[in-house]
N, C-alpha and C positions, 0 to 999 in steps of 0.2 A: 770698553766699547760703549760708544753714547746712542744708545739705542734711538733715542728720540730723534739723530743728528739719521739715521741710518734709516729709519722710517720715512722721511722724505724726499729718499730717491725715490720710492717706490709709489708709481701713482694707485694702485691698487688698493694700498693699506691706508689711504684717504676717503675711505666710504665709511667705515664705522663697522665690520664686517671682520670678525677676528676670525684668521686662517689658522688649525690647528690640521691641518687635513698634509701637512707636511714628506710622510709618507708616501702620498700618491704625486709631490711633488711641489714645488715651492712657485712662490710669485716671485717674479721677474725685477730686479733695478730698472728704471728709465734705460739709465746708457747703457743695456745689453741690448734692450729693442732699437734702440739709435743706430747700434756698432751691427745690427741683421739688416736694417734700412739704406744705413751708409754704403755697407758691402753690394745690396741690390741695385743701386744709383752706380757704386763706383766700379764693381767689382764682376760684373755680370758676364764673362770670358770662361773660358776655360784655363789652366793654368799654362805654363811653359811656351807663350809668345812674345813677341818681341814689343807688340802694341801695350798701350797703358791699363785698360780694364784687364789684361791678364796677365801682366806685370804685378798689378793691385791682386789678382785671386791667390799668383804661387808667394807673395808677400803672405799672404791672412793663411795662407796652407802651412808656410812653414813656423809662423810664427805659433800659431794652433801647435802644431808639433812639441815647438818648444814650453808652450806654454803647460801642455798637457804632462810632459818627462820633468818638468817642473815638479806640476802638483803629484806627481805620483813618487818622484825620488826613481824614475827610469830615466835611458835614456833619448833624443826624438827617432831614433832609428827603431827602438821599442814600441812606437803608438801606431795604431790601427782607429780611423777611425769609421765607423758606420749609422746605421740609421735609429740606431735605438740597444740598449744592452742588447736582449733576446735576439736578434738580428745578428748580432757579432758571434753570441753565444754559437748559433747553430752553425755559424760558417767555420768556426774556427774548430767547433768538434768535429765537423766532418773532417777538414783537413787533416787533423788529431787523428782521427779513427781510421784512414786509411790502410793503416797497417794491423789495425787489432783483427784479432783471429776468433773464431767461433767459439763462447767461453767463456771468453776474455768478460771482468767484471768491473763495474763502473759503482763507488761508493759515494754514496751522498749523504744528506742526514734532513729529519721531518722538519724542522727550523729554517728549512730551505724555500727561496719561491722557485713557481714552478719555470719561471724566465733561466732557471739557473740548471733546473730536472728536465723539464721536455725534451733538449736536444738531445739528451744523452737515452731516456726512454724511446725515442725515436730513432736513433740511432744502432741500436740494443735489439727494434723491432726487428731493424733489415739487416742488420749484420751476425743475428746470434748470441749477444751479448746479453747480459745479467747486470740489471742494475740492482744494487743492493741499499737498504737505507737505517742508516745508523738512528737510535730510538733519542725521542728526548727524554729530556730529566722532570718528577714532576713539577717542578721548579722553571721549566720551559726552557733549560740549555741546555747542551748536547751532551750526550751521556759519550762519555770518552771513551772507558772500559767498553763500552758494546761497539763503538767506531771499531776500535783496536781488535775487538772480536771479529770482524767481520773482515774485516783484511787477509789476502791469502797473497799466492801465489802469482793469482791469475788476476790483480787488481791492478790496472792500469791508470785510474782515475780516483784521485778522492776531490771534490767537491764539497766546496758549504760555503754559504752565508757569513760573512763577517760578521754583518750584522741582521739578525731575523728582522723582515718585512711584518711579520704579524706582531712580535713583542718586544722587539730594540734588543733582543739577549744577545750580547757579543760572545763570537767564539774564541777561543785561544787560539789562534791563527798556526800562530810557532808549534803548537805540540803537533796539530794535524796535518802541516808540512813537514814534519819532521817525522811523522809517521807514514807518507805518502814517501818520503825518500827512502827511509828503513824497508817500506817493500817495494822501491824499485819504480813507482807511483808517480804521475805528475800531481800538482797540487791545483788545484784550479778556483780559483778563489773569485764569489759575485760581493763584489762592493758597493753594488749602487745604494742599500739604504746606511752603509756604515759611511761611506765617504762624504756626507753633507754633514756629519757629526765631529769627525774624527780625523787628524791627520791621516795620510800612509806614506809608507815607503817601502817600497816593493823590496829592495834591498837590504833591509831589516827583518823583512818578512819570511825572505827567502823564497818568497811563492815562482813558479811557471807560467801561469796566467792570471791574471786581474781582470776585472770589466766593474765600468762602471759608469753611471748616468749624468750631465750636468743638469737633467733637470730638477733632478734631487739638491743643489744647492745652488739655485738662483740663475740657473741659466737654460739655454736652449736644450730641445728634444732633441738628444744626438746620443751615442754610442762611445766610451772610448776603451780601447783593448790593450792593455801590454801584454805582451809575450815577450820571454827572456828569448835575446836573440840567439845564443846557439842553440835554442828547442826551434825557434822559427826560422830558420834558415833550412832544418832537414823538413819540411812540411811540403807539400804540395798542395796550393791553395785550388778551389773553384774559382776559378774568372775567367775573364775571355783572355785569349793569349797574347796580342797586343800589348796589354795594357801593361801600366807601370809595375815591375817588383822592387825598385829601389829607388828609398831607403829598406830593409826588412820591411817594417810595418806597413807599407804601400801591398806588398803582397796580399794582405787580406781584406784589401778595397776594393771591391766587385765594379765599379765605374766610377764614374764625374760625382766630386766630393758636394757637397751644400755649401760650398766657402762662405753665405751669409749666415749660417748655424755657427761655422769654424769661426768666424767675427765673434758672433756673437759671445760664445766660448770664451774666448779673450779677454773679452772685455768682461766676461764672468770673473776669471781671474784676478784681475785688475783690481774691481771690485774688491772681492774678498780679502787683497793686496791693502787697499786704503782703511779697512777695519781691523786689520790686525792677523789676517787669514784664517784659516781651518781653529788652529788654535786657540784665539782668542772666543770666536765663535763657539767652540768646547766649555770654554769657562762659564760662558753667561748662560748656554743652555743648560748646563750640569745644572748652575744655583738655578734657574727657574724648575727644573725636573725635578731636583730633590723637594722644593718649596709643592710643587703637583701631588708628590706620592706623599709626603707627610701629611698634606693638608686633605687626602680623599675621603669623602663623608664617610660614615657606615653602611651606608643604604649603596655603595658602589662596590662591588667584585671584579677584584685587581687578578691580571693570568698575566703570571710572568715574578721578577723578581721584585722584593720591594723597595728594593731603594737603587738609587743609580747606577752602583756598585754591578758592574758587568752589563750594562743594559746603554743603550743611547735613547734621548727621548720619546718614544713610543709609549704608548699608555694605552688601556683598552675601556669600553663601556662607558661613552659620556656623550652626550646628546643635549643640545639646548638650544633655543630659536637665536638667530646670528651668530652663531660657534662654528667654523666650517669642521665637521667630524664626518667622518665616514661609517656605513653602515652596511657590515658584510657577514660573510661566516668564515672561510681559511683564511682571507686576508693571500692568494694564490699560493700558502704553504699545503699544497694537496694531501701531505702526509699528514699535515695533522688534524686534518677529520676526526672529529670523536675527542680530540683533547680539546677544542674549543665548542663554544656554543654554537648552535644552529644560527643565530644572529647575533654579536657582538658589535662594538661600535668602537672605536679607532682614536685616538686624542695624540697630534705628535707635535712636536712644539719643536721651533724655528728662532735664530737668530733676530727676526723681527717682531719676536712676540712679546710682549710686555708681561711685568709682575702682575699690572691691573688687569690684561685680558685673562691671566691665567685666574685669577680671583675671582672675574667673573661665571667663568668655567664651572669651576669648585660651585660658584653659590646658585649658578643651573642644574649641577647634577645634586645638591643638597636639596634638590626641589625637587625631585625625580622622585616617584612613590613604585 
């Protein structure tokens, strides 16, 4: 990947202004803001008319579709798309919940944000339910044997993070779908900080649900949801009655989609398509990641693993004037209160970053007293 060739799409990363704030979401190529512009010009209809502007919407609807059963390894009858993960989150577990009984126990783990917890604590409030939460390790990944512990009878939900929002600790996706099956469990799995890193494919994964964000890798604020269709076909969504339930995944579209978002999306795709995709992306962050955590002063306190080895680029405590870094305490992993600092600071590195931006990082935070 020619990083330098891939830097000028992007009119943002021509200020002199190195974005490590990755995490909270990435800068945009040109052509994904062109392909949200074009769709507002061309595309500005509702879908399923005969006329041209809504000809152009169910055009950018279904191509979206495919584009998204693409990057996930589902299929477009599998996508759901809505306003943001958390938004998807909570509609899809009420659907989910409908039939859970008073009891009934929803597993998560501290590693978790809370976009991926609140529905189900909310949930848990008005229905009776028991959320339970699996401990991390002091090494900041999920302690398996206490997940496994916590599993019973009455566990209908296991939930986590592929990849932690606060430390990049990837989880082993397969064991804890495979223990989510063993009792009976859907598996439900939040990918929005692991899917700007990291291939998937749902169907390797074996997971029930997915969610995850494109604005984590270069594109618009949108939502997107797989559910494996025969879990989604016995559900009963919220929406008004009218509206579309087919393909499946239309089911859990509460109204009139953003088709300049869905553009947008696409051409995120597209994008990621002329660099080599997901994968290539993996490579080049990996070498700068591993090059970050080898090279961290002394005077810097690393929370999480030390080398890439289970982790995607996520880094914590670094701070320097022109570095875009964040400056928080959970990082929204609510559970893990008390294993991280009152104030912590965020360092996440992006396919557009540079070995030189990362160098300069390193020799901000070696200034740091």
């Amino acid at each position: 990947m020619n990083v330098e060739a891939v830097r000028e799409r992007f009119s943002s990363l021509q200020k002199g202004f190195a974005y490590f704030d990755a995490p909270g979401g990435t800068q945009v190529p040109d052509e994904v803001g062109q392909a949200v512009a074009n769709a507002m010009r061309e595309a500005s209809s509702n879908y399923g008319f005969s006329y041209p502007s809504s000809r152009a919407a169910t055009e950018i609807m279904e191509r979206a579709r495919e584009d998204a059963a693409r990057f996930l390894g589902a299929t477009a009858d599998e996508i759901s798309f809505g306003m943001n993960m958390t938004t998807l989150d909570f509609a899809l577990s009420r659907a989910a919940g409908r039939d859970f009984l008073d009891g009934d126990e929803i597993l998560t783990t501290e590693l978790d944000h809370d976009g991926g917890v609140a529905p189900w604590v909310e949930l848990a409030s008005d229905r009776g339910l028991v959320v339970r939460v699996a401990r991390a390790t002091d090494e900041l990944t999920i302690d398996y044997e206490d997940a496994e512990r916590l599993l019973s009878e009455r566990t209908r939900v296991v939930a986590f993070a592929l990849a932690s929002n606060a430390t990049g600790s990837i989880a082993d996706a397969q064991r804890l779908v495979a223990l989510a099956r063993e009792a009976g469990a859907l598996s439900w799995v939040d990918a929005v900080h692991y899917a700007a890193h990291e291939p998937i494919d749902v169907q390797a994964l074996g997971c029930d649900v997915l969610v995850c964000s494109p604005y984590k890798f270069c594109g618009p604020h949108l939502g997107i949801a797989y559910v494996r269709a025969a879990l989604a076909e016995t559900w009963r969504p919220y929406k008004a009655r009218p509206s579309a339930a087919a393909p499946t995944g239309r089911k859990f579209e509460t109204g009139t989609l953003p088709y300049e978002l869905l553009a947008g999306f696409s051409a995120t795709v597209a994008y990621l398509d002329t660099i080599g995709g997901i994968a290539a992306v993996r490579e080049y962050e990996r070498e700068l990641g591993a090059h970050f955590l080898e090279s961290l002063p002394d005077n810097v306190e690393l929370y999480g693993l030390a080398t890439m080895d289970g982790r995607v680029p996520t880094s914590e405590r670094a701070l320097a004037e022109g570095f875009g870094v964040w400056n928080a305490g959970n990082w929204y992993c609510v559970a893990l209160a008390g294993r991280l600092p009152e104030e912590s600071l965020r360092a996440g590195i992006a396919h557009y970053n540079t070995r030189g931006e990362v160098d300069g990082l390193l020799d901000a935070l070696a200034s740091l007293s």
